[in-house]
C-alpha positions as CSV (number, residue, x, y, z in Angstrom):
1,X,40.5,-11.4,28.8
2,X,42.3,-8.6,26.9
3,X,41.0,-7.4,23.5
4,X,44.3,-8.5,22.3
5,X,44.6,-12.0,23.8
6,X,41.2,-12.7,22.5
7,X,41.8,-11.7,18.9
8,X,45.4,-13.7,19.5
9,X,43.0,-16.5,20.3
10,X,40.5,-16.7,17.4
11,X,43.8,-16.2,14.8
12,X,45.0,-19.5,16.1
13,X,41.6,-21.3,16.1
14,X,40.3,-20.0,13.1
15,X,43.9,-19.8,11.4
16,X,43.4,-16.7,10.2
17,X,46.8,-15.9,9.7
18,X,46.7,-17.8,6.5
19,X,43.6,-15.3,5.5
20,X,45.1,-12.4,3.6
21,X,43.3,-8.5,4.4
22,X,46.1,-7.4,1.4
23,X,43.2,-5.6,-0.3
24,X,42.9,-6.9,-4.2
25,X,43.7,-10.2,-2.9
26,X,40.6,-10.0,-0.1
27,X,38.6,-9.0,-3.2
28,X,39.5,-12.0,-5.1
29,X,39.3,-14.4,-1.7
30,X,34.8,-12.8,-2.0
31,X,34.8,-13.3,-5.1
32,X,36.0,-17.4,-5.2
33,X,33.8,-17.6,-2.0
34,X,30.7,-16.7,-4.0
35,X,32.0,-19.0,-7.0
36,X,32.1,-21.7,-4.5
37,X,29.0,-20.7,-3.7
38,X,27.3,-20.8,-7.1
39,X,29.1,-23.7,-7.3
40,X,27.6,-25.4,-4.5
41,X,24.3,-24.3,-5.4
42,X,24.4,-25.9,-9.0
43,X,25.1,-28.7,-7.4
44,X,21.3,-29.0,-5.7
45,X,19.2,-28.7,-9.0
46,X,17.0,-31.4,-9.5
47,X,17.9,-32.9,-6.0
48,X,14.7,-34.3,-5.0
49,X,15.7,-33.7,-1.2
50,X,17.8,-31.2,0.3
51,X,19.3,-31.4,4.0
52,X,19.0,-27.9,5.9
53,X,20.8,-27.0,8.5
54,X,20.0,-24.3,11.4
55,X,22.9,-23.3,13.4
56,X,21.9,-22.5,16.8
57,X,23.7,-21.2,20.3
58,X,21.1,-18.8,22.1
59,X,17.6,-18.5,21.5
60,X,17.3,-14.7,21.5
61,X,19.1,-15.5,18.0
62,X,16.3,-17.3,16.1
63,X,14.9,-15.9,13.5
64,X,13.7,-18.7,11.3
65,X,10.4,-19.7,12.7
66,X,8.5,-19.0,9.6
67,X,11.5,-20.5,7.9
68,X,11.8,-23.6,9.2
69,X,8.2,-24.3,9.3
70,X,7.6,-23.6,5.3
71,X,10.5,-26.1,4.8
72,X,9.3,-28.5,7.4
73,X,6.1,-28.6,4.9
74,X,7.8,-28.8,1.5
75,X,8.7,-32.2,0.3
76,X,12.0,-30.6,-0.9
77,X,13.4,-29.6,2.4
78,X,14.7,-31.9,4.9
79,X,15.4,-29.2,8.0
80,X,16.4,-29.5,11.3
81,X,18.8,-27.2,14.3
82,X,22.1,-27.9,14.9
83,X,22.9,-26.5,18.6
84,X,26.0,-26.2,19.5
85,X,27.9,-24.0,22.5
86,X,28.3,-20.2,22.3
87,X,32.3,-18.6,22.4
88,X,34.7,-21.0,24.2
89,X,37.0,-17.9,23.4
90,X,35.7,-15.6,25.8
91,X,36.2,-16.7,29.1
92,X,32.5,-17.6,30.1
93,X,31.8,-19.5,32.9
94,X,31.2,-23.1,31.8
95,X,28.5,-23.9,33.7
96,X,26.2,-21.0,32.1
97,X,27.4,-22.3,28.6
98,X,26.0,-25.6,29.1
99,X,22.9,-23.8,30.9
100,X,22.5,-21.9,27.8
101,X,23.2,-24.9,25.7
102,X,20.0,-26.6,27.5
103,X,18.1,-23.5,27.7
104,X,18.3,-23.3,23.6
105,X,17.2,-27.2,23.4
106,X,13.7,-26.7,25.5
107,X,13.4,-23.6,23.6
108,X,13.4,-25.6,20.1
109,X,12.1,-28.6,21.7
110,X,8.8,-26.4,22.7
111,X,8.5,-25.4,19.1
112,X,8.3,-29.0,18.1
113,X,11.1,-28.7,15.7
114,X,14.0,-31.3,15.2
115,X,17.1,-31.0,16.2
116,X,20.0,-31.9,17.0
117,X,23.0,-31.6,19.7
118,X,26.4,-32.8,18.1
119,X,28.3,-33.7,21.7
120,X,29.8,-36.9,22.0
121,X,29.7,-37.7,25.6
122,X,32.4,-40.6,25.0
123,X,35.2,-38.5,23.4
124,X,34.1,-35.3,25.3
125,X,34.1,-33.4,21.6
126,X,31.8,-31.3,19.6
127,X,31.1,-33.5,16.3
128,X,31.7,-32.2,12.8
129,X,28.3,-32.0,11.2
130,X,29.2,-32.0,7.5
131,X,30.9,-35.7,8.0
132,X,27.8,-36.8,10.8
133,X,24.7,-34.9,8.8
134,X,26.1,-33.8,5.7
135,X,24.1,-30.7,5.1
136,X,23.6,-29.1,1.7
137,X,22.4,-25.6,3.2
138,X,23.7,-24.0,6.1
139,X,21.9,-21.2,7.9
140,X,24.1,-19.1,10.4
141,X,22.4,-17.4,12.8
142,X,25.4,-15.0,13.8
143,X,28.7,-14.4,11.7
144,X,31.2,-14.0,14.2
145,X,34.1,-16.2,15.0
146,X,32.6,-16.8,18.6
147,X,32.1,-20.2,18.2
148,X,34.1,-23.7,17.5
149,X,35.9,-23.3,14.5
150,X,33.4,-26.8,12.8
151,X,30.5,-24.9,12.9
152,X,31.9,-21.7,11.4
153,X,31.8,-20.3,7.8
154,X,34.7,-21.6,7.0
155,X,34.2,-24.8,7.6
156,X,31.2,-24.9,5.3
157,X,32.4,-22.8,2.5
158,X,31.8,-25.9,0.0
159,X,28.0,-25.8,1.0
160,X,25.4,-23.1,-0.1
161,X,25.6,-20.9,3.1
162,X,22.7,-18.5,4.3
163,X,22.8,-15.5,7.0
164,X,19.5,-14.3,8.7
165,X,20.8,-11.3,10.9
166,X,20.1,-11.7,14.8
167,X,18.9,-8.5,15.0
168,X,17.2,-5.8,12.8
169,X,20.1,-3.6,11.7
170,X,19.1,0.3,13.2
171,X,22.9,1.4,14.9
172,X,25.3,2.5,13.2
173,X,27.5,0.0,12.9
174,X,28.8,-0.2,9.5
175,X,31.9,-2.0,10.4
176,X,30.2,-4.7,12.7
177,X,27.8,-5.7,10.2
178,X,29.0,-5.8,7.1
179,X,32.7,-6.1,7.7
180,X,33.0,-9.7,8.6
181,X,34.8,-11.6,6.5
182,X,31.8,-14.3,6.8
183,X,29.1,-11.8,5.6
184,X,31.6,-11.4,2.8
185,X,31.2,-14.8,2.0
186,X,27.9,-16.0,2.5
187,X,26.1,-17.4,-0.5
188,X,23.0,-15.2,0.6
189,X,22.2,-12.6,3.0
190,X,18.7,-11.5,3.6
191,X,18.4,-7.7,3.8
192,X,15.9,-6.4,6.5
193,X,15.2,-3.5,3.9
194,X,16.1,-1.4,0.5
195,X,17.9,0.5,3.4
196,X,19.9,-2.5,4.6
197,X,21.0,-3.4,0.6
198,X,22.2,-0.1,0.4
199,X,24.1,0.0,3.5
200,X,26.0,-3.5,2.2
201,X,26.7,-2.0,-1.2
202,X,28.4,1.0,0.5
203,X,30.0,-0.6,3.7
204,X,30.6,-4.7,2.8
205,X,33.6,-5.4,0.4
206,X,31.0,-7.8,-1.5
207,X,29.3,-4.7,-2.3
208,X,26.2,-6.4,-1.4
209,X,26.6,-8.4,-4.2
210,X,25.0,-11.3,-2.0
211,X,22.4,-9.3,-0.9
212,X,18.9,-9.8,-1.5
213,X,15.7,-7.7,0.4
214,X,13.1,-10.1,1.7
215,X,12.0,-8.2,4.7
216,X,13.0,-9.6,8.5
217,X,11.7,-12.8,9.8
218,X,12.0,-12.1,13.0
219,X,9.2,-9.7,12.7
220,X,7.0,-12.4,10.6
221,X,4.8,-13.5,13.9
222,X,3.6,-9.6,14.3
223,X,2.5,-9.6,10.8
224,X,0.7,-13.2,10.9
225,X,-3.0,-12.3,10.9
226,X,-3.4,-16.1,11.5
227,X,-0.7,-16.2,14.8
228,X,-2.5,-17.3,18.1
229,X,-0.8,-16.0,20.8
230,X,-0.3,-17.5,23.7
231,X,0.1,-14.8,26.9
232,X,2.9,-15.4,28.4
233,X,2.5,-12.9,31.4
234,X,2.2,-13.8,34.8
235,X,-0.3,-11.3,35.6
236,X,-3.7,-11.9,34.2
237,X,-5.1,-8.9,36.2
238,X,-6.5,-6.6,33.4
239,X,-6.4,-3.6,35.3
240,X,-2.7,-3.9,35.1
241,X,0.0,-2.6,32.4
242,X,2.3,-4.9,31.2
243,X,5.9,-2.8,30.8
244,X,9.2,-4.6,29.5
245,X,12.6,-3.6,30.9
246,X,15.2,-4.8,27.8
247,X,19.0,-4.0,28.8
248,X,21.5,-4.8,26.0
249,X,24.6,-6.4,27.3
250,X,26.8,-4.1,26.3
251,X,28.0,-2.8,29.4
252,X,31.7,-3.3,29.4
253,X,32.5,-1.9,25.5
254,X,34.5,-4.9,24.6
255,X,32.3,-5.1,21.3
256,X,33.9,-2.2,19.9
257,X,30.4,-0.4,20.9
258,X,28.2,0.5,24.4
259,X,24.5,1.0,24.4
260,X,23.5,-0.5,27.7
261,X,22.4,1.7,30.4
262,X,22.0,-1.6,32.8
263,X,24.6,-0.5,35.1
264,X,22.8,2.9,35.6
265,X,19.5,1.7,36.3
266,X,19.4,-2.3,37.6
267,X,18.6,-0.6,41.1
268,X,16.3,2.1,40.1
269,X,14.0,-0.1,38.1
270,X,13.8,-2.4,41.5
271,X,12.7,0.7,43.1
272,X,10.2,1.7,40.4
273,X,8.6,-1.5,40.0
274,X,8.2,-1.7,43.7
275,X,6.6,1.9,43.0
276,X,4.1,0.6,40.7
277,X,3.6,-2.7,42.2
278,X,-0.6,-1.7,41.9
279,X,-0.2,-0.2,38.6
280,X,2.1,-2.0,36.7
281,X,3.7,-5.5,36.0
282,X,7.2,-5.5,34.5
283,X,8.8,-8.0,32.6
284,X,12.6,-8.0,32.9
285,X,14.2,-8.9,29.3
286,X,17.8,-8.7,29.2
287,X,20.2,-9.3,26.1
288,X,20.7,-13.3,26.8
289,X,24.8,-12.3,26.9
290,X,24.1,-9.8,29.5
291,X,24.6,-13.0,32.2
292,X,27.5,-14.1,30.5
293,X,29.4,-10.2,31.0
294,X,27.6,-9.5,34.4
295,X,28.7,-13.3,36.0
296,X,32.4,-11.7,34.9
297,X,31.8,-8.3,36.6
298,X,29.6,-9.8,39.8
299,X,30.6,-13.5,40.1
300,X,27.7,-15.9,39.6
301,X,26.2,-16.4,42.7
302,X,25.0,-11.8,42.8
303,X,24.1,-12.2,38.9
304,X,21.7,-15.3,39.7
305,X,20.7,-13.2,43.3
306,X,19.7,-10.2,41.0
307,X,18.1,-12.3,38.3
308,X,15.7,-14.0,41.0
309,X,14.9,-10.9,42.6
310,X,12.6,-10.2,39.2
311,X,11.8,-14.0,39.1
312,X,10.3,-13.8,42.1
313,X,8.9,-10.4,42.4
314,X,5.2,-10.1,42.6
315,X,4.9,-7.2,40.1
316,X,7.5,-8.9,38.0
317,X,9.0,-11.8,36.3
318,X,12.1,-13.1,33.8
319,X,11.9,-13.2,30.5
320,X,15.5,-15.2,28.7
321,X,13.9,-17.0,26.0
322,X,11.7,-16.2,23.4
323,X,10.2,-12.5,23.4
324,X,7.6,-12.6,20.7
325,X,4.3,-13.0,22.6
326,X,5.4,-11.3,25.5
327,X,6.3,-8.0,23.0
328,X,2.6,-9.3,21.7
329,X,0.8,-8.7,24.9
330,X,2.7,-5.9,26.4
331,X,1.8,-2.6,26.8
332,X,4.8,-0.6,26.5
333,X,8.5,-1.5,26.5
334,X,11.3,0.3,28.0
335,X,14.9,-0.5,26.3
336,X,18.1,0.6,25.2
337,X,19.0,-2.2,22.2
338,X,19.5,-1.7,18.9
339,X,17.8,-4.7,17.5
340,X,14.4,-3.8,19.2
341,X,14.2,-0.3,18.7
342,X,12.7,-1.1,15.3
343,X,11.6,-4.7,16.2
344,X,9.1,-3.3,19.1
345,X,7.2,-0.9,16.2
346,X,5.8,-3.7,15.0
347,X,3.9,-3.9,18.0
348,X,2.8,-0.3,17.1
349,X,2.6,0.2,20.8
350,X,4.7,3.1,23.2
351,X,8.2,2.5,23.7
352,X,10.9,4.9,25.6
353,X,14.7,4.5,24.9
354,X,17.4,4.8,27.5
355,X,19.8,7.2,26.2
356,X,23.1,8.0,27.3
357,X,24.0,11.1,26.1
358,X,21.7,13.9,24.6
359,X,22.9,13.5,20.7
360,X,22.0,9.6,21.1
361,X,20.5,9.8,17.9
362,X,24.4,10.1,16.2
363,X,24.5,5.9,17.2
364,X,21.9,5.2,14.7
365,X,21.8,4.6,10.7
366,X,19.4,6.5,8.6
367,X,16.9,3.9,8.9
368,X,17.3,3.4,12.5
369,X,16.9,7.0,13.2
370,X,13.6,7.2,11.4
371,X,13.0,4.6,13.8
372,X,14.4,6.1,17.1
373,X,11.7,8.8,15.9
374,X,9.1,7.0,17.4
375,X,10.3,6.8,20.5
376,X,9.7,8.8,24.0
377,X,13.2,9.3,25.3
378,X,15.2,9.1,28.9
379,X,18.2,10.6,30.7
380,X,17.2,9.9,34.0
381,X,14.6,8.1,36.1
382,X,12.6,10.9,36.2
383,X,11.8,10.6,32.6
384,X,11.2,7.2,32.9
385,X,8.4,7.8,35.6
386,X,6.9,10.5,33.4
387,X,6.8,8.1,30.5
388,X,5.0,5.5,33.0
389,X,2.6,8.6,34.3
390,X,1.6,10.2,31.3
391,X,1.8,7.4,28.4
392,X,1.2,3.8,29.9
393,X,-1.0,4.7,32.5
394,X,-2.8,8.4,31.0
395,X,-2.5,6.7,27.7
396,X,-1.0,10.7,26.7
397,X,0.4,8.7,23.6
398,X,1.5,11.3,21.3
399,X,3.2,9.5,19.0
400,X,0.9,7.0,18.1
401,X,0.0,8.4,15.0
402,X,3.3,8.6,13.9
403,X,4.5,5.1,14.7
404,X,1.0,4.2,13.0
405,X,2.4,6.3,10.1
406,X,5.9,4.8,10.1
407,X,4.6,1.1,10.0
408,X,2.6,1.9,7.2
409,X,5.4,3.3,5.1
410,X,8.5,1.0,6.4
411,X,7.3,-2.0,8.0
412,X,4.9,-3.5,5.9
413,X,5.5,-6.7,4.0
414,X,8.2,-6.4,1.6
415,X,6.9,-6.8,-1.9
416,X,3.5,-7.7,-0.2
417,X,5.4,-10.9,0.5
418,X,6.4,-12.8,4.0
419,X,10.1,-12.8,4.3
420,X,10.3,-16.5,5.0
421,X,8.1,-16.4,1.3
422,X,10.8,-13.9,0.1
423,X,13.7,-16.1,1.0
424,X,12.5,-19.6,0.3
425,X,11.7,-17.6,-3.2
426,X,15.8,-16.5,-3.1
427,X,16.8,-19.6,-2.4
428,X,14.9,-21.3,-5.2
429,X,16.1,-18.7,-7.7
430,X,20.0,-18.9,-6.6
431,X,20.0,-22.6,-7.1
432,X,17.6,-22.2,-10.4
433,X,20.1,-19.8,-12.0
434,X,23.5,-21.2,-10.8
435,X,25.9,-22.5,-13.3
């Protein structure tokens, strides 16, 4: 589908031809949006409980473990997941929506959280959960228009609404982060970092003005001193490394960016795991949209051949849920996201970053280039096998004092404060002080 034909698309969904870009009148649109917001806040002081929703499409886009289970154990919080289909809008195969749809429920199901999946089978229709469940808080877990237009922003701009970013913001993408009109209009975004506030008062037309810095959640598990671990590798020989091969799904530029090297190395890593097949066990981790693009380039039936071949590999195995305890138990990781190239430090482990052109380090902000500092880089699958050489198996590591460093001085909790503690505590204080 055309860049144009899509956009065409989400206009008449979302009716955003009725939403103004005229510039002082976008202003004042942010600015009722967080009056609403204020509003809707007020509204929940002194409620003795209060209904939280979790929007959900993909696993990979969870963040709220933490969250959710601080809630879960407050009297005052009633929360649950609401999962619902990723983009009708762009052409993905049906099938692997509903896949995904299931694929998202086992992963929940697993964590023992409840949930739940707003289909009716007897109308065939996706049910509006403000008239079925009535939340009072809504937390997005992304805020594009890539989903049915009930469970967008809009939709729930009466209710106090809460963004936890999918990933941890290190490219430089100004635009894609903070320019949605939803980000604009969130009661309350959580800021990874002082970085990440800054970034929103320069770049989002709220001026960050519903910003607040609690840290990333998504990174609460690594710094859990009480977290038990399962290991979720196939291979319990200890003479072998554990390596993680992460390709972004970026690999057709229709997002407006292209990291992903996937198309220049899904062969060569075959051929280097088959290599190391005594040495080393790797763990193939794509981007959970990389199916969705590569069943429109391939066709489903050479996507789903590919994605058994690491299934099924002695040396190797699939990785599309949860990423946590295998980034836990790893060794070293191998990757060309943004998200994870400041999520993996926490690991404080080796990590080498696929590049695709020698001034890579132009695609990053200035806190994800402190970041991409850490890392061992690669042009070509010679560097990669000098990485595997020299650093996983010599254990050569060179940098590990500096990521040590950089953890120290970045990474650590926020105000010597969990972020889910940080954002329960925002919460709290936005409905404490609303008028």
């Amino acid at each position: 589908m055309s860049k144009f034909k899509y956009r065409l698309k989400l206009m008449f969904a979302y009716k955003d031809a009725l939403r103004t870009r005229i510039p002082f009148l976008y202003r004042h649109m942010i600015r009722n949006a967080q009056k609403k917001a204020d509003k809707a806040a007020a509204r929940l002081k002194g409620k003795e409980k209060i209904e939280v929703a979790f929007l959900l499409t993909i696993p990979g886009m969870w963040k709220s473990d933490y969250i959710f289970k601080r809630m879960q154990e407050s009297n005052h919080y009633h929360p649950y997941v609401v999962i619902y289909p990723y983009s009708n809008f762009k052409g993905f195969s049906e099938h692997e929506i509903w896949e995904t749809v299931h694929r998202t429920e086992q992963f929940i199901k697993a964590r023992g959280f409840e949930y739940v999946i707003p289909y009716n089978k007897e109308t065939g229709r996706w049910e509006d959960i403000k008239k079925t469940l009535d939340p009072d808080i809504v937390f997005f877990t992304t805020p594009y228009r890539d989903v049915q237009p009930q469970y967008y922003y809009y939709h729930f701009a009466d209710r106090l609404t809460c963004y936890v970013p999918y990933g941890f913001g290190s490219l430089k993408l100004y635009e894609l982060n903070y320019h949605p009109i939803s980000v604009n209009q969130y009661g309350l975004n959580f800021a990874e970092t002082p970085f990440h506030l800054g970034f929103a008062r320069k770049y989002a037309a709220s001026k960050g003005a519903n910003f607040v810095v609690t840290g990333y959640p998504g990174t609460e598990v690594y710094l859990d001193k009480n977290y038990v671990s399962p290991d979720v590798w196939k291979t319990k020989d200890a003479h072998m490394k554990r390596v993680i091969w992460a390709p972004h799904h970026t690999i057709d530029g229709t997002d407006n960016f292209q990291v992903s090297t996937f198309l220049d190395y899904y062969e060569k890593m075959l051929d280097i795991a088959e290599q190391y097949k005594d040495k080393i066990h790797f763990a193939f981790k794509p981007h959970q949209l990389l199916k969705f693009k590569l069943i429109q380039l391939w066709g489903e039936e050479r996507t789903n051949a590919y994605y058994k071949r690491w299934e099924t590999m002695e040396n190797g195995q699939l990785e599309e849920a949860d990423y946590r305890d295998l980034f836990i138990h790893s060794d070293a990781i191998i990757h060309d996201s943004g998200s994870f190239t400041t999520e993996y430090l926490f690991t404080r482990k080796p990590a080498m970053y696929l590049t695709r052109h020698a001034d890579y380090d132009d695609m990053f902000n200035d806190f994800g280039k402190l970041s991409f500092q850490q890392y061992y880089k690669a042009c070509n699958t010679d560097d990669i096998i000098r990485f595997l050489e020299e650093v996983v198996l010599k254990g050569n590591d060179l940098l590990k004092e500096s990521r040590e460093k950089f953890f120290e001085e970045y990474l650590a909790p926020f105000n010597g404060k969990m972020p889910s503690e940080n954002i329960i505590e925002a919460i709290e204080n936005k409905i404490n002080h609303a008028q």
